[in-house]
ChimeraX commands (.cxc) that place a marker at each C-alpha (Angstrom):
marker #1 position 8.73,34.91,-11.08 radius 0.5
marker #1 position 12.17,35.53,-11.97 radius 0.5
marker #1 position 14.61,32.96,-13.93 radius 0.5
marker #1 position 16.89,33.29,-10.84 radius 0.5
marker #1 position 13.93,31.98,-8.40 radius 0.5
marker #1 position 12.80,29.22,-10.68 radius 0.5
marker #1 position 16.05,27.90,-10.55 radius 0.5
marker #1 position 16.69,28.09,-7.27 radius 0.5
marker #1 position 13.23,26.15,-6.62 radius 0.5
marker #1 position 14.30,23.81,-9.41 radius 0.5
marker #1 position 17.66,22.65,-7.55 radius 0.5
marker #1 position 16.00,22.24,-4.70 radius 0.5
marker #1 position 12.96,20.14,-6.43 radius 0.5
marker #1 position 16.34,17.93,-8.46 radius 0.5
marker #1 position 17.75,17.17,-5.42 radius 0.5
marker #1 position 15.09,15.93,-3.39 radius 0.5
marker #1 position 13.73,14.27,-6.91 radius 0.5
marker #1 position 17.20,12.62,-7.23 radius 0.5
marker #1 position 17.58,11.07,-3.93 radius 0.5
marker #1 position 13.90,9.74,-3.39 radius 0.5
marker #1 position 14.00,8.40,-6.82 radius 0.5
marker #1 position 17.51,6.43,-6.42 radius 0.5
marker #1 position 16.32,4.76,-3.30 radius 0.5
marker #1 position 13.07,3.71,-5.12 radius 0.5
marker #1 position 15.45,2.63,-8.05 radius 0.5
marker #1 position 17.90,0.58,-5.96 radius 0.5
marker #1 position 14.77,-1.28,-3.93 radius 0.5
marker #1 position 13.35,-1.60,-7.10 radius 0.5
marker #1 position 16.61,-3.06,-8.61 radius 0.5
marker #1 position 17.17,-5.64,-5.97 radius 0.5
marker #1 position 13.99,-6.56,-5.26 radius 0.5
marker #1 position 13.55,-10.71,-5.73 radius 0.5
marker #1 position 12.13,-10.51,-9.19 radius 0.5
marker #1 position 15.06,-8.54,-10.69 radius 0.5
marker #1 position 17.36,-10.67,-9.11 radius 0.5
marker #1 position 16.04,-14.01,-9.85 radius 0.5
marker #1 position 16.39,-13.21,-13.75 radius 0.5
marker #1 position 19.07,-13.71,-16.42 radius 0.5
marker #1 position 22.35,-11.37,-16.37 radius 0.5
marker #1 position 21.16,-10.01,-19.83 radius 0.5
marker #1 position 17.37,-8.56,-18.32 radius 0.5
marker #1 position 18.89,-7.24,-15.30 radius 0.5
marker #1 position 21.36,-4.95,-17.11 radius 0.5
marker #1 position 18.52,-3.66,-19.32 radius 0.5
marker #1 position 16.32,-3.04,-16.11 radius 0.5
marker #1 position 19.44,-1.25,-14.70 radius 0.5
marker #1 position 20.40,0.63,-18.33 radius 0.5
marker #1 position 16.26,1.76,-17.86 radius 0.5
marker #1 position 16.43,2.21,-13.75 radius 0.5
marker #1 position 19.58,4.79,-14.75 radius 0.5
marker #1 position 18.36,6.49,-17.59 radius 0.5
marker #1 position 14.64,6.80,-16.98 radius 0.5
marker #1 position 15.11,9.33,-13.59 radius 0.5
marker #1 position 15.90,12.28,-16.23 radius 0.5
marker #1 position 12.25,11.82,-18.26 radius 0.5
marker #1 position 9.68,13.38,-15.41 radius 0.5
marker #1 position 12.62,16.16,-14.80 radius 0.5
marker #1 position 12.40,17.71,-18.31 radius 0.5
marker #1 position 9.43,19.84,-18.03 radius 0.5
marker #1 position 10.79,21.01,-15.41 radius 0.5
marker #1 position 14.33,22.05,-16.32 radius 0.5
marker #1 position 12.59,23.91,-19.38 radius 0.5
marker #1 position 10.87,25.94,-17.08 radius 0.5
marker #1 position 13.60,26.74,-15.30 radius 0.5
marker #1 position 14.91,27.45,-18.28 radius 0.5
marker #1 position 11.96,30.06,-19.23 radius 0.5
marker #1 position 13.44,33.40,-19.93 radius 0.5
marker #1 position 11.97,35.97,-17.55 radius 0.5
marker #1 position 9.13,38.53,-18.95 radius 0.5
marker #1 position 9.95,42.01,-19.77 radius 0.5
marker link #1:1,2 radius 0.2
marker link #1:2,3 radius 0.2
marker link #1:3,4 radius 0.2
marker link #1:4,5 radius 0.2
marker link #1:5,6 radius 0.2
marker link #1:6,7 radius 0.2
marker link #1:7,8 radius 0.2
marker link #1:8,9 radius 0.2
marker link #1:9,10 radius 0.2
marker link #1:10,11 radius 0.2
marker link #1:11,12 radius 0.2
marker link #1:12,13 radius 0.2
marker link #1:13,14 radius 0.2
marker link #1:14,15 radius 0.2
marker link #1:15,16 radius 0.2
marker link #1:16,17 radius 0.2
marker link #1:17,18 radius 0.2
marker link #1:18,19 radius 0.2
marker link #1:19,20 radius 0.2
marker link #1:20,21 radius 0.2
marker link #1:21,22 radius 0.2
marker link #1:22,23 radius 0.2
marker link #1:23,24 radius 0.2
marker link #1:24,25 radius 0.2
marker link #1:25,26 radius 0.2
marker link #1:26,27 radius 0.2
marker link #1:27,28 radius 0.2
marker link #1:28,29 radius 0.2
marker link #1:29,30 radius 0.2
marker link #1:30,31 radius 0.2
marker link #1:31,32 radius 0.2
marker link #1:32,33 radius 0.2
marker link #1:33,34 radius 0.2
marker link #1:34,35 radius 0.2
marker link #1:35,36 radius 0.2
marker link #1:36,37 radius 0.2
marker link #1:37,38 radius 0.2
marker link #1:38,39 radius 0.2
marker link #1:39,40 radius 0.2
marker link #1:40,41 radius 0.2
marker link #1:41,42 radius 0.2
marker link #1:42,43 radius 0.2
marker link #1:43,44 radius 0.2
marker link #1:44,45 radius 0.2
marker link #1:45,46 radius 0.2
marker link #1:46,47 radius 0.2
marker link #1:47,48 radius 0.2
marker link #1:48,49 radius 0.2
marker link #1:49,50 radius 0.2
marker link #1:50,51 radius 0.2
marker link #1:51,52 radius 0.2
marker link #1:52,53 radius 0.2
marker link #1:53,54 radius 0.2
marker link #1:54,55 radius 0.2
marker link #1:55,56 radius 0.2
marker link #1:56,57 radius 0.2
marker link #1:57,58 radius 0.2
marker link #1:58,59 radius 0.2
marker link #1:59,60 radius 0.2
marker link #1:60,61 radius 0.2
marker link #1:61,62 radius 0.2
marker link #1:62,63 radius 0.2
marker link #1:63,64 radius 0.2
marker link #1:64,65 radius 0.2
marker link #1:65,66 radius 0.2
marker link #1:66,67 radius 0.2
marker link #1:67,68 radius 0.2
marker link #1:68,69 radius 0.2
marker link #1:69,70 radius 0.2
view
C-alpha cells in the first residue's frame, strides 16, 4: 500500500475516531458522578477527557507515517 493511501484511510479513520470519541467524552464528562464532585477533580477528569483521545491514535499516525517500499 502506498503512503498516499494509508493516509487517506488514516483521515478518514481520525475523523470518525474524533467525533465518536468526543461524544463519548462529553457524556462521559457530564454524567452525574463527574458533576457531583469538587471543581479541582472535574478539571483533572476534563485535562485527561482532552488529552487522552490522542493515545489509541498513535500507532496509527506512525503507520501512516510508514515510508512506502521500494
Amino acid at each position: 500500500m502506498t503512503r498516499r493511501n494509508r493516509k487517506l484511510i488514516g483521515a478518514f479513520t481520525v475523523i470518525i475516531y474524533v467525533v465518536v470519541y468526543a461524544l463519548l467524552a462529553m457524556a462521559l464528562a457530564q454524567s452525574r458522578p463527574v458533576q457531583e464532585t469538587t471543581g479541582l477533580l472535574q478539571g483533572l477528569v476534563y485535562a485527561v477527557l482532552g488529552l487522552f483521545w490522542i493515545v489509541p491514535l498513535m500507532p496509527l499516525i506512525s503507520w501512516m507515517e510508514k515510508p512506502d517500499k521500494a
